[in-house]
VOPAGU-2260 file (C-alpha; in pm, 1 decimal, decimal comma):
REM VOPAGU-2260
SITE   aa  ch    i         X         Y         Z
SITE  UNK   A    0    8670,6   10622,1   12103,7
SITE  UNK   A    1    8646,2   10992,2   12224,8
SITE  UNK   A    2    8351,6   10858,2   12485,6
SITE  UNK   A    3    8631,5   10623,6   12625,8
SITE  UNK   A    4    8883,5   10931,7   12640,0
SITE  UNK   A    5    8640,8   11123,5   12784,4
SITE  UNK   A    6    8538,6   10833,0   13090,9
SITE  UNK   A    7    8931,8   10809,9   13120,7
SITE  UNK   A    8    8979,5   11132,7   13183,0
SITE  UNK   A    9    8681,3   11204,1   13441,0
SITE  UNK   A   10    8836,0   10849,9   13644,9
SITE  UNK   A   11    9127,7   11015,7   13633,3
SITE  UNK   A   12    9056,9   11320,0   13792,7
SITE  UNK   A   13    8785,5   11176,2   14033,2
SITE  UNK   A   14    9013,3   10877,0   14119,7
SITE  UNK   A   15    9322,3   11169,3   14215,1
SITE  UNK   A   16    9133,3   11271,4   14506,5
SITE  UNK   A   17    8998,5   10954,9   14658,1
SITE  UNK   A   18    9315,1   10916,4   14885,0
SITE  UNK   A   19    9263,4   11238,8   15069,0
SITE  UNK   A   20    8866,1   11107,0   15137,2
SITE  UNK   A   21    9010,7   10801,5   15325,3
SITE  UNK   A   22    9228,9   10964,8   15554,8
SITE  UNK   A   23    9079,0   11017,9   15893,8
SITE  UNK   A   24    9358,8   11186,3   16045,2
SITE  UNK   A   25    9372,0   11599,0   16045,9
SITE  UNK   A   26    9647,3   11611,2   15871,5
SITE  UNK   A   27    9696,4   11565,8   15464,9
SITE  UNK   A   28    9997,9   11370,3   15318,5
SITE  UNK   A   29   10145,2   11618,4   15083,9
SITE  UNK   A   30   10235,1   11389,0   14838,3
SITE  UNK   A   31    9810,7   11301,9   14846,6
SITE  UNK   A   32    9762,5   11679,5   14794,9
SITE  UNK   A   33   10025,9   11704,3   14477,8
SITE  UNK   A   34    9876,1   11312,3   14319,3
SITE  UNK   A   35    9528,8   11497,5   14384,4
SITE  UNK   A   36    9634,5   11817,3   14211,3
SITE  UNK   A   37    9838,8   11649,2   13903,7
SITE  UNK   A   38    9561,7   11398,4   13875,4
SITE  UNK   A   39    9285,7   11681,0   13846,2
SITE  UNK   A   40    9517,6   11825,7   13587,4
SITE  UNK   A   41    9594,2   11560,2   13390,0
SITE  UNK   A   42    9226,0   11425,9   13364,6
SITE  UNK   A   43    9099,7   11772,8   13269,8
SITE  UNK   A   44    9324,1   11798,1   12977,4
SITE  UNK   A   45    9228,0   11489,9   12867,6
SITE  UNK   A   46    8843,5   11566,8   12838,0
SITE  UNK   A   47    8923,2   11897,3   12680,9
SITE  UNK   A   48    9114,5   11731,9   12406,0
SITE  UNK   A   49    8851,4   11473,0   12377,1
SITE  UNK   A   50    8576,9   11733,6   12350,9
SITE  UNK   A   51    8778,6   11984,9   12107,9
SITE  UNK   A   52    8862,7   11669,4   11887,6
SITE  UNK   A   53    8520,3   11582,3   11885,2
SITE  UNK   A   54    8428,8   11925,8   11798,0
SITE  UNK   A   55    8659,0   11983,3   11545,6
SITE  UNK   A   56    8513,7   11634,2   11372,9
SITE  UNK   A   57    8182,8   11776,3   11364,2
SITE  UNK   A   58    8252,0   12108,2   11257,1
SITE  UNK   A   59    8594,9   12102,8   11056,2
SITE  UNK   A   60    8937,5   12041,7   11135,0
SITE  UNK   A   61    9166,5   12341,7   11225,9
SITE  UNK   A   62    9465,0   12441,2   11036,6
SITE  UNK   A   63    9856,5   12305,7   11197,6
SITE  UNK   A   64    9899,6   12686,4   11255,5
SITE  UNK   A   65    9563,1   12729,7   11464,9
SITE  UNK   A   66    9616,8   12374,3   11681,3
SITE  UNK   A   67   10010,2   12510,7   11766,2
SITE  UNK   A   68    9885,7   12841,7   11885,5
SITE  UNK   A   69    9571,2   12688,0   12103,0
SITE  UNK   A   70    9812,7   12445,3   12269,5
SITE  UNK   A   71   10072,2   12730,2   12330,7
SITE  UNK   A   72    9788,6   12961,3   12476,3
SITE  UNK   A   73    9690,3   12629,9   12696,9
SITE  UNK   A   74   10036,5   12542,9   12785,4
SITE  UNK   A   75   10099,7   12941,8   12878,6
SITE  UNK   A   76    9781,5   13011,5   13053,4
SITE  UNK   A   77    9820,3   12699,4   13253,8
SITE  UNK   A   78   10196,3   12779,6   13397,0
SITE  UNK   A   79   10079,3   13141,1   13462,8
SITE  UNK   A   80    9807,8   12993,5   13650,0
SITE  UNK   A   81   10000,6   12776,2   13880,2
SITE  UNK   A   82   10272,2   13068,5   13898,4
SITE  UNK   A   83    9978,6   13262,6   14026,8
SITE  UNK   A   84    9842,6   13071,8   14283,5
SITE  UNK   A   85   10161,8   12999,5   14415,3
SITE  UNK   A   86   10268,4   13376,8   14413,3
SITE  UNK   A   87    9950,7   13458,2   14536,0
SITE  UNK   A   88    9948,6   13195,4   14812,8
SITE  UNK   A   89   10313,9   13282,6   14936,2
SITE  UNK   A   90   10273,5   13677,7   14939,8
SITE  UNK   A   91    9937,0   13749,3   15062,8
SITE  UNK   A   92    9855,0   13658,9   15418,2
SITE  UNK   A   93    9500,3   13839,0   15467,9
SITE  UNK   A   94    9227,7   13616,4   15422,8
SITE  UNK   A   95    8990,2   13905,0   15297,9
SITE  UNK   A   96    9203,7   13900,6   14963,4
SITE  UNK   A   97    9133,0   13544,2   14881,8
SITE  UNK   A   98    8780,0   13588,4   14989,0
SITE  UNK   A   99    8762,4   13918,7   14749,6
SITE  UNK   A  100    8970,4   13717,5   14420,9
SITE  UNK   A  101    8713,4   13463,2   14431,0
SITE  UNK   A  102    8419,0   13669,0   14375,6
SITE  UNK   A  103    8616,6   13815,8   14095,4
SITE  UNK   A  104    8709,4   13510,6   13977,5
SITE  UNK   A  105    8374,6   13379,4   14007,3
SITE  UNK   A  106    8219,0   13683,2   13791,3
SITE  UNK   A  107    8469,0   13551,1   13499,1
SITE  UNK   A  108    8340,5   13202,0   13502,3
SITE  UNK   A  109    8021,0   13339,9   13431,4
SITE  UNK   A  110    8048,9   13634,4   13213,1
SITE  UNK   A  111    8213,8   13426,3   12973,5
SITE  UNK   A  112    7977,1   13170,9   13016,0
SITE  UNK   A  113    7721,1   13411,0   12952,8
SITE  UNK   A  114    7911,9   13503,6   12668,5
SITE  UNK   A  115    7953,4   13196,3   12490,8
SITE  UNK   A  116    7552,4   13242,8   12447,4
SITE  UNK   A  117    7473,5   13589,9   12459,5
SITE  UNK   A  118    7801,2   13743,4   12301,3
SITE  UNK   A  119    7894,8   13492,7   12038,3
SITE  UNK   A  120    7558,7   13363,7   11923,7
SITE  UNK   A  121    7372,9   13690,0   12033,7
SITE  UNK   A  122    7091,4   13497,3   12263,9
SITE  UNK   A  123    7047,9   13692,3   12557,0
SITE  UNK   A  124    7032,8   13463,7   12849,5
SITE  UNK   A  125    6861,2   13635,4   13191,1
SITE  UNK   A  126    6905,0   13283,3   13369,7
SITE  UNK   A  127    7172,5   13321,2   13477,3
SITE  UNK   A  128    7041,5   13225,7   13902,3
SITE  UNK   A  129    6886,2   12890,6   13734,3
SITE  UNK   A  130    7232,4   12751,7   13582,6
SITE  UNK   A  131    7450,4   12915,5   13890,2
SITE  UNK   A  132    7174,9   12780,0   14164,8
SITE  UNK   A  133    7138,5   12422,7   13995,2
SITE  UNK   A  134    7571,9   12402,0   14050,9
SITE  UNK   A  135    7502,2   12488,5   14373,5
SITE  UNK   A  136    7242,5   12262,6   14511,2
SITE  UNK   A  137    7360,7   11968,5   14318,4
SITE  UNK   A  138    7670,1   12027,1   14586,2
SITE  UNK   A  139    7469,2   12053,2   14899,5
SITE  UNK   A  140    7244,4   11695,6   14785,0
SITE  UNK   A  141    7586,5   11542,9   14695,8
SITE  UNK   A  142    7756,0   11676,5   15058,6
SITE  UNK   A  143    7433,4   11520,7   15209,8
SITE  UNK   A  144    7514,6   11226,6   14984,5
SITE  UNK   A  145    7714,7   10996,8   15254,6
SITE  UNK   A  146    7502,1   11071,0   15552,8
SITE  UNK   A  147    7153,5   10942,2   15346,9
SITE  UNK   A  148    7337,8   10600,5   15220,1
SITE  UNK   A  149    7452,1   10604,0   15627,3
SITE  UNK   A  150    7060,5   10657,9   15752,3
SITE  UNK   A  151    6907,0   10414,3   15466,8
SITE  UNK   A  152    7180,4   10173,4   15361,1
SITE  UNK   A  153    7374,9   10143,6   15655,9
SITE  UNK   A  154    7662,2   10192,2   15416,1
SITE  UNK   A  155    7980,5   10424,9   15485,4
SITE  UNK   A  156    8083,5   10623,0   15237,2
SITE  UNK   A  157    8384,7   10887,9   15232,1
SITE  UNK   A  158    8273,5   11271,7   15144,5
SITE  UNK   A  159    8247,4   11360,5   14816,4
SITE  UNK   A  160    8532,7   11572,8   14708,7
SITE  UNK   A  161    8484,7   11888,8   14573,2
SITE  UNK   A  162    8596,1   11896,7   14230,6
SITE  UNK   A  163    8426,5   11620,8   14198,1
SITE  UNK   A  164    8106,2   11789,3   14270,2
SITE  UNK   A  165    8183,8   12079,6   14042,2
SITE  UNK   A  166    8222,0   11859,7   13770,6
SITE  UNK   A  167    7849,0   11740,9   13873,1
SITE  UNK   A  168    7681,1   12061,2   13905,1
SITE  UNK   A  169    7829,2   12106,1   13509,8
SITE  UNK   A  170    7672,7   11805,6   13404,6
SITE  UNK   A  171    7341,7   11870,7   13542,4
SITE  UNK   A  172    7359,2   12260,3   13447,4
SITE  UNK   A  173    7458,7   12149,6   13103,7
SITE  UNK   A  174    7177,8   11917,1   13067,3
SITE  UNK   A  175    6919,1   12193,5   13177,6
SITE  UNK   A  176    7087,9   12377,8   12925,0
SITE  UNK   A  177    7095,3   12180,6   12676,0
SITE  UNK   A  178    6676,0   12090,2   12723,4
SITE  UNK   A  179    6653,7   12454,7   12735,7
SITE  UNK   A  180    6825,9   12507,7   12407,9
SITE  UNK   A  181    6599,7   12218,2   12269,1
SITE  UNK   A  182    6248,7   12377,9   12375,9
SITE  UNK   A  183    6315,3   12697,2   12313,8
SITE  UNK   A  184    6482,6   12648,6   11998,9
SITE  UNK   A  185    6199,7   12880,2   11796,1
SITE  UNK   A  186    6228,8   13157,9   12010,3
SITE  UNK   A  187    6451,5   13474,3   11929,6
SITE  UNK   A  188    6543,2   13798,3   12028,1
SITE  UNK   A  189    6337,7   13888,5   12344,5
SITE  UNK   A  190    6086,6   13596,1   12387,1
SITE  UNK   A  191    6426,1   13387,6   12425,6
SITE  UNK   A  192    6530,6   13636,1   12699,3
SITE  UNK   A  193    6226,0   13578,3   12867,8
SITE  UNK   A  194    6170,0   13240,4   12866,6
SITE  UNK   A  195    6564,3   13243,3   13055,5
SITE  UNK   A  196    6361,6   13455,3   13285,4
SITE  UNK   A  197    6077,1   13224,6   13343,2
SITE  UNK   A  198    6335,4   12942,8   13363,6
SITE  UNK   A  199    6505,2   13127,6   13682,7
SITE  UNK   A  200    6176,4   13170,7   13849,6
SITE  UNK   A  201    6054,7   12794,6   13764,1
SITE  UNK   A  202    6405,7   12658,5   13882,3
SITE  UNK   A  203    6365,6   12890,5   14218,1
SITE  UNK   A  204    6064,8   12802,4   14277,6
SITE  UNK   A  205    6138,8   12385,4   14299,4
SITE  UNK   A  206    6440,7   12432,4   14532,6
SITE  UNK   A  207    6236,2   12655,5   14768,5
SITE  UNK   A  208    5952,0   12414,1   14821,8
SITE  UNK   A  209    6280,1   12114,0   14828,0
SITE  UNK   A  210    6287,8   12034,8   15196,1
SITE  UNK   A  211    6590,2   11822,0   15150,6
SITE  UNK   A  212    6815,5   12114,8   15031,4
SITE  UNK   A  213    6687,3   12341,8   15266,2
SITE  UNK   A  214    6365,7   12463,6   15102,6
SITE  UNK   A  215    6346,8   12826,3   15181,8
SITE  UNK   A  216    6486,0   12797,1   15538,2
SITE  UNK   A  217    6826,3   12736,3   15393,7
SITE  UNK   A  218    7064,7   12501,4   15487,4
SITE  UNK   A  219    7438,9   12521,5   15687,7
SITE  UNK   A  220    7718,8   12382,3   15521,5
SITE  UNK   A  221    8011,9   12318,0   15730,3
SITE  UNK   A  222    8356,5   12332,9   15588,7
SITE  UNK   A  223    8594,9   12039,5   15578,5
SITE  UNK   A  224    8851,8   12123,4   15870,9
SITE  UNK   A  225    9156,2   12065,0   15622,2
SITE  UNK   A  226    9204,3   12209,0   15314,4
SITE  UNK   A  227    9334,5   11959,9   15041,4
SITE  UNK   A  228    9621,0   12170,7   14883,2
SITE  UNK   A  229    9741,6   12271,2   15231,1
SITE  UNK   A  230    9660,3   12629,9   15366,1
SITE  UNK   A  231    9276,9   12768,4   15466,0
SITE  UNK   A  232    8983,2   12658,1   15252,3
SITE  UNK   A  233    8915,2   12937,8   15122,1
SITE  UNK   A  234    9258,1   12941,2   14956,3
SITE  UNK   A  235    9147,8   12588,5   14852,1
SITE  UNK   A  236    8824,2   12750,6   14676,7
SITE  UNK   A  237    9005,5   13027,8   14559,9
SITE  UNK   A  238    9278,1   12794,0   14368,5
SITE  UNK   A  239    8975,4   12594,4   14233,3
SITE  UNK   A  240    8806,1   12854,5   14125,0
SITE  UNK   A  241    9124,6   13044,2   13937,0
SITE  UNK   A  242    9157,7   12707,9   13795,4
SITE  UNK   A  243    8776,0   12714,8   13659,5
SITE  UNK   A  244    8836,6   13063,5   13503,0
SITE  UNK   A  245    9145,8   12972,8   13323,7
SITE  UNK   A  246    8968,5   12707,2   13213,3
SITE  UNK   A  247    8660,6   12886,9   13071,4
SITE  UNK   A  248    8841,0   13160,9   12899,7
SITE  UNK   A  249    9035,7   12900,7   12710,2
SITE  UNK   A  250    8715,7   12735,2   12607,2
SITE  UNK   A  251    8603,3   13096,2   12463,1
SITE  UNK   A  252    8881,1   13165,9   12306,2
SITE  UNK   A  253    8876,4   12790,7   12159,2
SITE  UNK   A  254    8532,9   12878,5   12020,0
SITE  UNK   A  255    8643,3   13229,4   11888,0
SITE  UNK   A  256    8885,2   13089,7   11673,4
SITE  UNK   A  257    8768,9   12807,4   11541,5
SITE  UNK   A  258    8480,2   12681,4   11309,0
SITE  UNK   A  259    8259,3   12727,4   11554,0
SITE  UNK   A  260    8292,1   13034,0   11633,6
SITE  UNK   A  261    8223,7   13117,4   11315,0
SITE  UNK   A  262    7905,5   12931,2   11327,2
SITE  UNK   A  263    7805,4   13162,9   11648,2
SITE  UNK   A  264    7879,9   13451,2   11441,6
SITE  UNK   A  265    7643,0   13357,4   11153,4
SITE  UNK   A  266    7404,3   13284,9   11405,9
SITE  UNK   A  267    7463,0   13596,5   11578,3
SITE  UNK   A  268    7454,0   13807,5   11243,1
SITE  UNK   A  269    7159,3   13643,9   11012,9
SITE  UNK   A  270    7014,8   13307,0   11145,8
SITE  UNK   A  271    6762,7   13313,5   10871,1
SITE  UNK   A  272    7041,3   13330,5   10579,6
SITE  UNK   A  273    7325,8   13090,5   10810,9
SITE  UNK   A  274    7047,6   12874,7   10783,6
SITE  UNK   A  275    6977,3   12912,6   10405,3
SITE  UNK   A  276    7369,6   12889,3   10395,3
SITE  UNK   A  277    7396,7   12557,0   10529,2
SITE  UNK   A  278    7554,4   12594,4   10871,9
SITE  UNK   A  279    7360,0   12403,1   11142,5
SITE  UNK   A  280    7173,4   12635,6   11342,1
SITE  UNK   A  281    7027,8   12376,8   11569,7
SITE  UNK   A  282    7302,6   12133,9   11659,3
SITE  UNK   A  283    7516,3   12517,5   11714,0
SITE  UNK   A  284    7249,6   12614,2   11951,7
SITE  UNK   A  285    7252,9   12361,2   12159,8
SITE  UNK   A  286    7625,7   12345,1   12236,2
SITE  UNK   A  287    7621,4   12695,7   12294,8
SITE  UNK   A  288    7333,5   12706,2   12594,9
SITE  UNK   A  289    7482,4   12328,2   12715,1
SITE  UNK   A  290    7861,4   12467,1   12758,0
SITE  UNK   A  291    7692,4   12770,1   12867,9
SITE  UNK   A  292    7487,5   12646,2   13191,3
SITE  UNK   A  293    7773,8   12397,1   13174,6
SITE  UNK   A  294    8029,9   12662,0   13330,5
SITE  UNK   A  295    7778,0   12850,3   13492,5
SITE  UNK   A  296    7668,3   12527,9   13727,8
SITE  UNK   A  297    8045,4   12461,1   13773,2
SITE  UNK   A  298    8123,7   12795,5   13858,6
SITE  UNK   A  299    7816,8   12768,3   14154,6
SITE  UNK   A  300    7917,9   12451,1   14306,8
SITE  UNK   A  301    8157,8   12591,3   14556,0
SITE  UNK   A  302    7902,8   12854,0   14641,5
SITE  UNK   A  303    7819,6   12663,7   14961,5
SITE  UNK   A  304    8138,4   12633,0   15092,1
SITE  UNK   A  305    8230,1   12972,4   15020,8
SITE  UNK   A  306    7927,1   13112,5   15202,2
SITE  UNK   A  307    7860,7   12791,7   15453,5
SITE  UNK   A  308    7469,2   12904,4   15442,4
SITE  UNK   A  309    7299,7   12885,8   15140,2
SITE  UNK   A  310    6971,5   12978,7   15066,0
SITE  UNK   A  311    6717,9   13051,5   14759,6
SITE  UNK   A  312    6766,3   13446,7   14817,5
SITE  UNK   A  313    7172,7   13386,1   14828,5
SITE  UNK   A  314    7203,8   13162,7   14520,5
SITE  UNK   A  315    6892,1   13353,8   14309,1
SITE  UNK   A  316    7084,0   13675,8   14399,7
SITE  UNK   A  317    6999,0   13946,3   14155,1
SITE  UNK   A  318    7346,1   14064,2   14124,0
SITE  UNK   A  319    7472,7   13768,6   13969,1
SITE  UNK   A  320    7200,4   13803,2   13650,7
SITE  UNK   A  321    7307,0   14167,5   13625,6
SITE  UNK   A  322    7679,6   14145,9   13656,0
SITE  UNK   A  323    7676,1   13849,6   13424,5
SITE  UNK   A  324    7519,0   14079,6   13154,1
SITE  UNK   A  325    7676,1   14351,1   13237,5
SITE  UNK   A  326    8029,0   14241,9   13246,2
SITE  UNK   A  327    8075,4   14127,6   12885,2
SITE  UNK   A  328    7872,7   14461,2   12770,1
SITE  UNK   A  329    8135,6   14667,9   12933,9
SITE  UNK   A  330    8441,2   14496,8   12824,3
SITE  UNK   A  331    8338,0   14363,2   12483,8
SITE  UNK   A  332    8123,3   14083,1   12389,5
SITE  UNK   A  333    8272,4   14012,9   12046,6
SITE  UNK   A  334    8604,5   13873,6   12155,7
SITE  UNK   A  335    8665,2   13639,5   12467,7
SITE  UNK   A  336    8889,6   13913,9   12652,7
SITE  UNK   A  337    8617,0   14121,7   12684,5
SITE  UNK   A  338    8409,1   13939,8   12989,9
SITE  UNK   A  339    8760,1   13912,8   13164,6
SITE  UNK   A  340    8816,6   14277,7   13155,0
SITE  UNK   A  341    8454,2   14357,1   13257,0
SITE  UNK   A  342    8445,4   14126,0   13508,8
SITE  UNK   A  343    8827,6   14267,8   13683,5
SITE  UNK   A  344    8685,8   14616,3   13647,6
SITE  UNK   A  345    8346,0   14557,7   13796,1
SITE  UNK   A  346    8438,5   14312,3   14056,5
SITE  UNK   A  347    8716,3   14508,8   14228,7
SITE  UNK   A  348    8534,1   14807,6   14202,7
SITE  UNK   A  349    8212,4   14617,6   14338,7
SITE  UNK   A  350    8501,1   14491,8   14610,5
SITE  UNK   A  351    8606,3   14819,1   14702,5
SITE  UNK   A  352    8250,4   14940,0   14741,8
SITE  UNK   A  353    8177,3   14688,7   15011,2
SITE  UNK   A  354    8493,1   14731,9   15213,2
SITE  UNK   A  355    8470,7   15097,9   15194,7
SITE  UNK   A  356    8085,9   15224,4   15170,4
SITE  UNK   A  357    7829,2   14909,9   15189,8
SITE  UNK   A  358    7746,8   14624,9   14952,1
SITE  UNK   A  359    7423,2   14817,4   14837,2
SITE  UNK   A  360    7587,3   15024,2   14608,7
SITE  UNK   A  361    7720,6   14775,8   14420,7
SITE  UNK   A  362    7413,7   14728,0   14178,7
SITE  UNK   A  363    7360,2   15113,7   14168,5
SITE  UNK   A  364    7733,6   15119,2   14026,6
SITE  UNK   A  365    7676,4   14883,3   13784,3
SITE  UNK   A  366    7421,1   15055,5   13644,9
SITE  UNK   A  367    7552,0   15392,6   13592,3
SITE  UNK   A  368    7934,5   15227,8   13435,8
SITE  UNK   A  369    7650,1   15015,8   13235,5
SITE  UNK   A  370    7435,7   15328,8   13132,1
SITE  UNK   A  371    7773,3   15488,1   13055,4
SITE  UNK   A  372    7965,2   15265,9   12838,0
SITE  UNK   A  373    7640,4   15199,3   12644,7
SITE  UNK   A  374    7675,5   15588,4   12569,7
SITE  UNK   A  375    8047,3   15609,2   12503,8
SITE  UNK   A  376    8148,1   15304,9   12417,7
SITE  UNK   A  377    7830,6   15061,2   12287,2
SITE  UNK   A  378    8095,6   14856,0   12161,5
SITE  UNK   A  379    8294,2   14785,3   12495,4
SITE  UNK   A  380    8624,1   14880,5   12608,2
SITE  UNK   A  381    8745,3   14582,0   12362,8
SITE  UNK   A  382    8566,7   14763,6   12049,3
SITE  UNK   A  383    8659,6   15086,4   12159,6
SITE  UNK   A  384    9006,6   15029,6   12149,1
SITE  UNK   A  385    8949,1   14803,1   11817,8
SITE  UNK   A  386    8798,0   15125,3   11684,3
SITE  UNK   A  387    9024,4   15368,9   11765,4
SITE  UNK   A  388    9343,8   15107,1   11613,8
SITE  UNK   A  389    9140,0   15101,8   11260,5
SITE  UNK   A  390    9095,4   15491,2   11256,0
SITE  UNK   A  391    9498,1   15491,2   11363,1
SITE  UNK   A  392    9586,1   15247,0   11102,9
SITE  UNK   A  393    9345,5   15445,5   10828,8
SITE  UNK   A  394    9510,3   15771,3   10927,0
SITE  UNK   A  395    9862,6   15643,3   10854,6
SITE  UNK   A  396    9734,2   15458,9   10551,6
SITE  UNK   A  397    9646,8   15788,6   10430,1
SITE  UNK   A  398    9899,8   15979,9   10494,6
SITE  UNK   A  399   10127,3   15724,2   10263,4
SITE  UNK   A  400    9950,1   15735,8   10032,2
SITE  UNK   A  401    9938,9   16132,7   10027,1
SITE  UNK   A  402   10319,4   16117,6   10062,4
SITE  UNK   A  403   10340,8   15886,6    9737,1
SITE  UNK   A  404   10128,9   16080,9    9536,2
């Protein structure tokens, strides 16, 4: 029955935006744009609470009190969302500031992705490229979808919309994932890290010697001329991908406070004895590296309409492996606020860097707030705060009790 939820959902949401694919005219009936945009919503919920219920079956249902406060946080953190974009949308007119919020954005999706695996369960992931590139070529074979059924069918078919890709490059990323998870499912500590690493290289190496994506020439991608919600594209890709990072923080916070997460955390503490204990290691694996590459291929599909040329050196970029990591260390990787504060701080810094000095300082600054906050803070700015609250609360404890004696 969740399956059929599940199907329901994704028809829903793919179904929303299959008016504004048949219109031929420039311009977009609004009330197209708002059915697309309720329709995405509505479908999306739908799968979550599929998915969560299905979790929650496996691993243990939550308390009354837990399932009221998730759907308040969901509730909240999707009206500030939509307050957001709207503000957002109404007040800023420079182009450069959407183009900046989605690379911040963007870093989100992924640190908390990365999270999910490395943070929670404690397997360090350095594939980061492999999960973000797969989201990102399944979107240029499925924008080159309607011109091959064209040239070999004879067959018209309307452009593939883009959440509908994004929900794609998920799937597939997820898959990867969850194979990955599978065959590496002996390996710990660093061989796990490096078979990530060999994964990137493997994964880089088939797309550059991939003629129909480009190989390593690359390959344009032209942007659609109208953007479904009204406004530029890249406000369009912005709003999609502030939709994507509400979306994954929710899931991480989800995790945090349920079973689950508590599973992670055995993991992440003593596999050996969570084994001995009874908690399934394996099956807890695997959903952590498939909703892992899961959000990092979603959070890579738009990648070639943000940067209309894509290529193996673009979407294998070093900086997203190392900001990825980096992120979560510097904010926290013990609670799901962490990767969001690491990734504001580092991405508007790494913003600033670019506008005002050059773009190849941005790894050098990583580096030396990473080297730091290792030093100062190995904890994060989360644990550093969490630490300093305990040795507030234990200094007040004390002095009661030195004031009662």
């Amino acid at each position: 029955m969740r399956t059929v939820w599940i199907v329901v959902g994704l028809l829903i949401a793919i179904g929303a935006w299959m008016p504004l694919n048949f219109s031929h005219r420039g311009d977009i009936p609004f009330f197209a744009a708002i059915l697309a945009f309720v329709g995405t919503i509505i479908g999306g919920i739908i799968v979550l609470v599929a998915v969560v219920t299905w979790l929650h079956h496996r691993l243990g249902r939550p308390s009354n009190e837990d399932t009221t406060r998730a759907g308040t946080f969901w509730i909240a953190a999707a009206v500030l969302g939509i307050a957001f974009v709207v503000l957002t949308r109404i007040f800023f007119t420079n182009e450069y500031y959407f183009f900046a919020a989605y690379v911040v954005l963007q870093y989100i999706v992924l640190s908390t992705a990365w999270n999910i695996l490395g943070g929670y369960t404690g397997y360090i992931n350095f594939g980061t490229g492999a999960f973000f590139a797969m989201g990102a070529y399944s979107s240029v074979v499925m924008h080159k979808m309607p011109a091959l059924t064209q040239a070999w069918f004879g067959v018209h078919t309307p452009a593939i919309p883009l959440p509908v890709m994004i929900v794609v490059g998920g799937i597939v990323s997820g898959i990867v994932g969850l194979g990955t998870g599978y065959l590496t499912l002996r390996l710990r500590g660093v061989f796990f890290a490096i078979a990530t690493l060999a994964l990137a290289v493997v994964v880089q190496t088939l797309i550059v010697n991939w003629d129909y994506v480009g190989g390593s020439r690359g390959i344009y991608i032209i942007r659609p001329a109208n953007a479904p919600l009204g406004g530029s594209y890249i406000q369009y890709l912005y709003t999609l991908m502030l939709v994507l990072a509400v979306i994954s923080v929710g899931i991480a916070r989800t995790i945090e406070r349920s079973t689950l997460g508590l599973g992670f955390a055995a993991i992440r503490d003593d596999e050996l004895a969570a084994e001995a204990g009874g908690v399934p290691t394996l099956g807890l694996k695997l959903i952590a590296t498939t909703l892992s590459g899961a959000l990092m291929g979603m959070a890579g599909a738009p990648l070639p309409y943000y940067v209309t040329y894509l290529d193996p050196g673009s979407s294998f970029n070093l900086a997203y492996a190392v900001n990825s990591v980096a992120m979560p260390v510097i904010g926290g990787m013990t609670s799901w606020i962490g990767p969001v504060i690491g990734s504001i701080l580092l991405g508007t810094i790494q913003q600033l860097a670019t506008v005002t000095i050059s773009s190849a300082l941005n790894l050098l600054i990583v580096g030396l707030l990473l080297i730091g906050f290792v030093i100062i803070a190995p904890n994060g700015i989360v644990g550093l705060v969490q630490a300093r609250r305990r040795k507030r609360a234990g200094a007040v404890e004390a002095l009661a009790q030195q004031r009662t004696a």
